[in-house]
C-alpha positions as CSV (number, residue, x, y, z in Angstrom):
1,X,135.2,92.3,80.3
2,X,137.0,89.3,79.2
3,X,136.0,85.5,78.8
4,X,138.8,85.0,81.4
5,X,137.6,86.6,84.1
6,X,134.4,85.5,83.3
7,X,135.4,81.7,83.5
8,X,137.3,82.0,86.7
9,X,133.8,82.8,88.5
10,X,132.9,79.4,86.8
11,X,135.8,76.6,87.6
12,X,133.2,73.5,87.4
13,X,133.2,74.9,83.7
14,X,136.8,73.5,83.1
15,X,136.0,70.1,81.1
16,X,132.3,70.5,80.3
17,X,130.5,72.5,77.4
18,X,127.4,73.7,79.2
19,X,123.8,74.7,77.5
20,X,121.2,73.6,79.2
21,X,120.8,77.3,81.4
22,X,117.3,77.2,80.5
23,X,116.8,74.0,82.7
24,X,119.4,75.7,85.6
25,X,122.4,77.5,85.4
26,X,125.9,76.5,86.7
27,X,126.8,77.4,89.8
28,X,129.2,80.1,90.5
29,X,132.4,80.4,92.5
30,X,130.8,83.2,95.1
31,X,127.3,81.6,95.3
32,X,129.3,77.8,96.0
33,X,131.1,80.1,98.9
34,X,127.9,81.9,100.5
35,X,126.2,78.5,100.8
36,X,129.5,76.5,102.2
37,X,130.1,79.7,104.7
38,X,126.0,79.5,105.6
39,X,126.8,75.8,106.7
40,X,129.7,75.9,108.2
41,X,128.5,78.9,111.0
42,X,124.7,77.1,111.1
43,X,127.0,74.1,112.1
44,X,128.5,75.7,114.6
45,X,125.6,77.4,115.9
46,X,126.8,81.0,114.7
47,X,124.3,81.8,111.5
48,X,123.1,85.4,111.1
49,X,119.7,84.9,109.8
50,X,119.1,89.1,110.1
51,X,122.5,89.0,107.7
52,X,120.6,86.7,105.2
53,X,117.3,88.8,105.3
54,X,119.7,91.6,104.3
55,X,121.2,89.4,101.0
56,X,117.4,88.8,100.2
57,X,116.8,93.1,100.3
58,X,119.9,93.4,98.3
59,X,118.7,90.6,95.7
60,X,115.2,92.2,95.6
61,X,116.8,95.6,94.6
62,X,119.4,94.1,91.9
63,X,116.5,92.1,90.4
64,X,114.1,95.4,90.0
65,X,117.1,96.8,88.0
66,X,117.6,93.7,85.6
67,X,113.5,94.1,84.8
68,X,113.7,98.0,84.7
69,X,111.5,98.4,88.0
70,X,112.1,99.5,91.6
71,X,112.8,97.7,94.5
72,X,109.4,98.6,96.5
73,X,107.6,97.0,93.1
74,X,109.0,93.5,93.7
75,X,107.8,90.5,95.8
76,X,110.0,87.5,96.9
77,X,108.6,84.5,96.2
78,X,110.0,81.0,95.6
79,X,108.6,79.9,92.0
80,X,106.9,81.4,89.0
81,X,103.7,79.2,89.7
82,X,103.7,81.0,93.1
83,X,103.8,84.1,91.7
84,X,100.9,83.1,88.9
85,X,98.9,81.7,91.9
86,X,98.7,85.1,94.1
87,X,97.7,87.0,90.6
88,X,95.3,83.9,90.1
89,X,93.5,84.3,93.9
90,X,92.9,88.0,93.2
91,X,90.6,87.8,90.3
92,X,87.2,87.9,91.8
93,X,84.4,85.2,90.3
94,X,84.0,85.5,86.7
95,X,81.0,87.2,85.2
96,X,79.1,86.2,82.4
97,X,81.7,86.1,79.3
98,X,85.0,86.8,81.0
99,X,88.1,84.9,80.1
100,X,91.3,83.6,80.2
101,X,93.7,83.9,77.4
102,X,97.2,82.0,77.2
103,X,99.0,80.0,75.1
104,X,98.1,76.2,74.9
105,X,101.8,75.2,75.1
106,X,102.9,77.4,77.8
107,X,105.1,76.0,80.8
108,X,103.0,74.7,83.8
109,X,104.0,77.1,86.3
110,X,102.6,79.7,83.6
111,X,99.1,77.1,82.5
112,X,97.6,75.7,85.4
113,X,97.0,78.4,88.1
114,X,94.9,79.9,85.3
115,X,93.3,76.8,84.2
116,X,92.1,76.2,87.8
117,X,90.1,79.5,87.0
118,X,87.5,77.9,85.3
119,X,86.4,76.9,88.6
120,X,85.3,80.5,89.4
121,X,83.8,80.8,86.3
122,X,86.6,82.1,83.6
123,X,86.6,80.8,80.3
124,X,90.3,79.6,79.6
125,X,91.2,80.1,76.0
126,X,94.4,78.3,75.2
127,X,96.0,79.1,71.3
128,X,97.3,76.7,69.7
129,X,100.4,77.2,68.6
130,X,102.2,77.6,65.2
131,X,104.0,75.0,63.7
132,X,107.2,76.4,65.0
133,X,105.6,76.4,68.3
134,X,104.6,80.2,68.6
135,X,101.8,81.9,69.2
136,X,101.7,85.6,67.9
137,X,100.6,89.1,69.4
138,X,98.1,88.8,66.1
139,X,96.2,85.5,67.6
140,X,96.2,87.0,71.0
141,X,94.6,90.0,69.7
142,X,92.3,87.9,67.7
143,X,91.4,85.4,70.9
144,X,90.7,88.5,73.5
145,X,87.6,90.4,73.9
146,X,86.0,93.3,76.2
147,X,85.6,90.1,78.4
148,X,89.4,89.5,78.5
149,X,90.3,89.4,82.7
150,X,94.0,88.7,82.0
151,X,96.4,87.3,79.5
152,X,99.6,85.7,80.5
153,X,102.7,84.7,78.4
154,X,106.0,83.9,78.5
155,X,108.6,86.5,78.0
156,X,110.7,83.9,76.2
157,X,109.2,80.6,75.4
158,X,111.0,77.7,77.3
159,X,111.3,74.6,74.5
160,X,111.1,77.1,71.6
161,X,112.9,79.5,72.4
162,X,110.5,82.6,70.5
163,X,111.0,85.7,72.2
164,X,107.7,87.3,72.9
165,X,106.6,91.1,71.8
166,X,105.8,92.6,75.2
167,X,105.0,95.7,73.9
168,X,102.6,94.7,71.6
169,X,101.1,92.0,74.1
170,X,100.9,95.3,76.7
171,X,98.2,96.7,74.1
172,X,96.2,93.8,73.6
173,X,95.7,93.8,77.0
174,X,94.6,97.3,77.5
175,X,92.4,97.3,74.9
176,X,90.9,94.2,76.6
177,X,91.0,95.6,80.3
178,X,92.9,92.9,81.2
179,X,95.8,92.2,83.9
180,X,99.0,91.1,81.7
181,X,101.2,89.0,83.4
182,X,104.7,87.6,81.9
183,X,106.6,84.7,82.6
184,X,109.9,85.8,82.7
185,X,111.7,82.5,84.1
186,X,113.8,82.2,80.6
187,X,114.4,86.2,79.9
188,X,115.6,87.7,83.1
189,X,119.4,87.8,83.2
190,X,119.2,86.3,79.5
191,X,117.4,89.5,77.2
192,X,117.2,92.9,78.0
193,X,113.7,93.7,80.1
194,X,111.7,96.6,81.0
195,X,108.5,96.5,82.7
196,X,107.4,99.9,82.6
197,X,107.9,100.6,78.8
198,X,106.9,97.1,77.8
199,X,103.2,97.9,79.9
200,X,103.6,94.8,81.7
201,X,101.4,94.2,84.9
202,X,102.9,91.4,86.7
203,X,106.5,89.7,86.2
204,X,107.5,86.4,87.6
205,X,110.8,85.0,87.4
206,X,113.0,82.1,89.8
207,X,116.5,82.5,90.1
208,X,118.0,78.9,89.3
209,X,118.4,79.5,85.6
210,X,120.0,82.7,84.3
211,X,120.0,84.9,86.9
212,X,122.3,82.7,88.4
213,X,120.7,81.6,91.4
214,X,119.1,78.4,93.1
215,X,116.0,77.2,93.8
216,X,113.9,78.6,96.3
217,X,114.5,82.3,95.3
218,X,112.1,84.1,92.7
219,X,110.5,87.4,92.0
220,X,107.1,88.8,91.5
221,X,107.1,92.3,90.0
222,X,103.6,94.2,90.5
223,X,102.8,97.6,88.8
224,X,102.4,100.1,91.2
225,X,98.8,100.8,90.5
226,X,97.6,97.5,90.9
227,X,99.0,96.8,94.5
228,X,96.1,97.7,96.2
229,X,94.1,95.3,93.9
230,X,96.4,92.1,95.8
231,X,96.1,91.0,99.2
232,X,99.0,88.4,100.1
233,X,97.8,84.7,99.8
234,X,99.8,83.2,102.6
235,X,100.7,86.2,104.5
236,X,103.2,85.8,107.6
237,X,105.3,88.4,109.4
238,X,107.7,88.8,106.4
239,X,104.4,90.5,105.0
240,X,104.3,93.4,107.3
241,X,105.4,97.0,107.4
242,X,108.1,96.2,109.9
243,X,108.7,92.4,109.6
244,X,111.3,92.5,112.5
245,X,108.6,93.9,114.7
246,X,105.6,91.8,113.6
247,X,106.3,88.6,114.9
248,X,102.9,88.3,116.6
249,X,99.8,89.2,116.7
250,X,97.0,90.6,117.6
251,X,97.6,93.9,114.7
252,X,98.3,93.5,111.2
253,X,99.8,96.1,109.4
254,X,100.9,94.8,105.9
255,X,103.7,96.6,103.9
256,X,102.9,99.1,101.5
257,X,104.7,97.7,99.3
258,X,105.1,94.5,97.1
259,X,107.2,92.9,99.8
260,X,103.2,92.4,101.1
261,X,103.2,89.6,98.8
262,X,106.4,88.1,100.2
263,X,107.1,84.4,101.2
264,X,109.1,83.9,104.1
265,X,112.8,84.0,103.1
266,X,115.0,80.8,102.0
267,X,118.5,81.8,104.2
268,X,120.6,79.6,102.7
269,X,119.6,80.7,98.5
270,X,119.4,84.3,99.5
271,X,123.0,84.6,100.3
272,X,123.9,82.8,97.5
273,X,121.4,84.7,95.5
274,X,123.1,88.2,96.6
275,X,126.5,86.6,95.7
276,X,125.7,85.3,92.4
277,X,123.6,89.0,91.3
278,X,127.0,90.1,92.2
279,X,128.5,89.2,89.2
280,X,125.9,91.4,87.1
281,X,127.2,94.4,89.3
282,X,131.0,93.7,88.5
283,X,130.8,93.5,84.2
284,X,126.9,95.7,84.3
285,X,123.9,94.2,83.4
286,X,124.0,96.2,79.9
287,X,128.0,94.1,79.2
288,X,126.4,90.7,80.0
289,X,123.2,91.1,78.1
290,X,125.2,91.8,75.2
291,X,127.5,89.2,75.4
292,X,124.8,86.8,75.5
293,X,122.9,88.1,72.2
294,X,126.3,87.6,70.4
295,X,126.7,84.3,71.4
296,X,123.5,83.2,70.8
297,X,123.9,85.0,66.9
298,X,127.1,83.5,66.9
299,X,125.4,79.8,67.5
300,X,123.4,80.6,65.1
301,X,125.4,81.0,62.4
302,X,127.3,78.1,63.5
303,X,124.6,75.9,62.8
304,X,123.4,77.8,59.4
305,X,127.1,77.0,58.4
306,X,126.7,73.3,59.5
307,X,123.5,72.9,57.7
308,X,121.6,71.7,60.6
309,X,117.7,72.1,60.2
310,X,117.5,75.1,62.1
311,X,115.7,77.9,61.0
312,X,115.8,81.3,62.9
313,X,113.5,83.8,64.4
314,X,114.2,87.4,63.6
315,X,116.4,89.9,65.4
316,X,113.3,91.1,67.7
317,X,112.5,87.4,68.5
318,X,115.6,85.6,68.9
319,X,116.8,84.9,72.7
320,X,120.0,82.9,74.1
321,X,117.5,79.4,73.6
322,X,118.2,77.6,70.6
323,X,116.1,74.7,69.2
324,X,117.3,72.7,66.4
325,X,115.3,70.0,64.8
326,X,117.4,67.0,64.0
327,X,116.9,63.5,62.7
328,X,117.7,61.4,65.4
329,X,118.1,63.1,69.1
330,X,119.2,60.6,71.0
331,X,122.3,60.2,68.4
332,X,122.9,63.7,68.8
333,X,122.5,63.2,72.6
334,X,125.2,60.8,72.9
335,X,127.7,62.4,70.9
336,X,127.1,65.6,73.5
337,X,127.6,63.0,76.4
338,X,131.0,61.8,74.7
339,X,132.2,65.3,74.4
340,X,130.6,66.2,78.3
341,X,128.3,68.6,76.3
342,X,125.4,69.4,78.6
343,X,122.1,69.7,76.7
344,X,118.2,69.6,76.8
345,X,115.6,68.2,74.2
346,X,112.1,69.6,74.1
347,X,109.3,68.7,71.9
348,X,111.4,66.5,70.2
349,X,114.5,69.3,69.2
350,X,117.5,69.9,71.3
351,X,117.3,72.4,73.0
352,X,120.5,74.5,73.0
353,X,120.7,77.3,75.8
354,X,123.8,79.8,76.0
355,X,125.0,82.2,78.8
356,X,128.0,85.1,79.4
357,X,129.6,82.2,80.8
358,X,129.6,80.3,77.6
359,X,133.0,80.5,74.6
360,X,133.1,81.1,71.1
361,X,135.0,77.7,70.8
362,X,132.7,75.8,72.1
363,X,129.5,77.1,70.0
364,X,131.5,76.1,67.4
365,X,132.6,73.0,68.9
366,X,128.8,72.1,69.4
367,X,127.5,73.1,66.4
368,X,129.9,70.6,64.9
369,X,128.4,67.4,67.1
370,X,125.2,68.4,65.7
371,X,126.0,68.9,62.2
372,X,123.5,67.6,60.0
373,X,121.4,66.1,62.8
């Protein structure tokens, strides 16, 4: 694997230092052609929606293999607050003392289908996090209680950056009894995931950041043993055993498997979606994840070197999202707008976000602009 033929998949890369990922990734040379190829024959009249369904079964089986799961364990779903939502209406009404736990700063999509809770009884408790923005495996173990119905976190924290210890979470939870259920939006196709080691419950994760999709496409992993605990919120005939045969009533016969839980296909995102996963196939999963972690330690250093304000996690918390605290971010802003540097800032720090697709020279190049802040 080579930054060449990396960058070749990427041409819109040419003049522009890109690191904002964790808001949506750049699009790639065979995604761009699935979508202009989709147009061109629904133009003329000649689209293969069955050929699309088939990109969305081939996506659904190269996403269970980025989280470490099976095909027949993963729902399509458009967004992770769809995802949180069908977990959400399958917890019954609370009894006397049962809660909520999550983390007071967590991403919407990850907050308020849980929040809404407290309308069937729950107890939300929402930690507040640390003064680097994390909240710790310690202060969810301190917050849960035989009570505890289901935590929820994020596998790698959007604005922060602080990469979550599943493993640890996992065990809170069972010691609780609780569902645990992972926002993965910022780690899948960023940091190396396994559900079934890590004890996770429930998975969620949309495609339009590094997994190299667009919106419209997302993921729901369920453990096995708790699919007969869901019924489908909005079920329609994508939710049956045989979809192509379900069309219409009067029988329902869902699937057996997650694909219960599914949302009727997005055509269009799907074959972009099986496209773009394509890419992971070519250099492995394993090649890419790896390139990423050294980039994002290489950006690190950079900035150490630079003296910028930034202080990092450690090695089992780091992820490919940088924040750096600087003095003035819109100053910092505008010299990444004269260099077409393509940014974020959250909570007040810019928010730096690297991917395979990224160069050595221009971490450097970056951590230069920011210098000093």
């Amino acid at each position: 694997m080579h930054a060449a033929d990396i960058r070749q998949l990427f041409p819109g890369l040419k003049d522009t230092i890109y690191l904002n990922t964790a808001s949506m990734n750049v699009g790639c040379a065979p995604a761009r052609a699935a979508y202009e190829l989709a147009v061109e024959r629904w133009s003329a009249g000649t689209f293969d929606w069955l050929a699309a369904e088939r990109a969305g079964e081939d996506a659904r089986a190269m996403f269970a293999e980025i989280v470490g799961a099976t095909a027949a364990d993963i729902a399509i779903v458009p967004a992770v607050s769809t995802a949180a939502g069908i977990v959400a209406a399958n917890l019954p009404p609370a009894k006397r003392g049962e809660n909520i736990v999550v983390a007071g700063n967590e991403f919407a999509s990850n907050y308020y289908p849980w929040l809404l809770l407290r309308g069937r009884g729950y107890e939300v408790r929402t930690l507040a996090p640390d003064g680097d923005g994390t909240v710790s495996a310690d202060a969810f173990g301190r917050a849960a209680d035989g009570g505890t119905r289901l935590i929820a976190v994020s596998a790698v924290h959007s604005a922060s950056g602080y990469r979550a210890d599943l493993a640890a979470l996992s065990r809170v939870a069972a010691r609780s009894g609780a569902w645990f259920f992972v926002d993965a939006c910022q780690a899948a196709g960023a940091v190396p995931l396994d559900v079934v080691r890590d004890g996770v419950d429930f998975l969620a994760a949309a495609s339009h950041k590094f997994l190299l999709g667009s919106r419209g496409m997302g993921y729901l992993y369920v453990r096995s043993g708790l699919l007969n605990r869901l019924q489908p919120v909005g079920p329609g005939w994508k939710a049956a055993r045989n979809p192509a045969e379900s069309f219409y009533g009067p029988a329902m016969d869902l699937s057996p498997t997650a694909s219960k839980l599914d949302a009727s296909l997005a055509w269009f995102p799907a074959l972009a979606e099986q496209a773009a996963l394509g890419i992971f196939r070519r250099f492995g999963v394993a090649a890419l994840l790896d390139r990423n972690a050294r980039l994002a330690l290489r950006l690190q250093d950079a900035l150490a070197a630079e003296g910028s304000g930034f202080r990092p996690f450690t090695e089992d918390h780091r992820s490919t999202i940088i924040s750096v605290p600087v003095r003035d971010t819109e100053a910092v802003m505008a010299r990444f707008r004269k260099a077409n540097v393509v940014a974020s800032v959250r909570e007040g720090r810019i928010r730096l976000a690297v991917h395979f697709y990224n160069l050595d020279e221009e971490i450097d190049r970056v951590a230069g602009l920011i210098g000093t802040g």
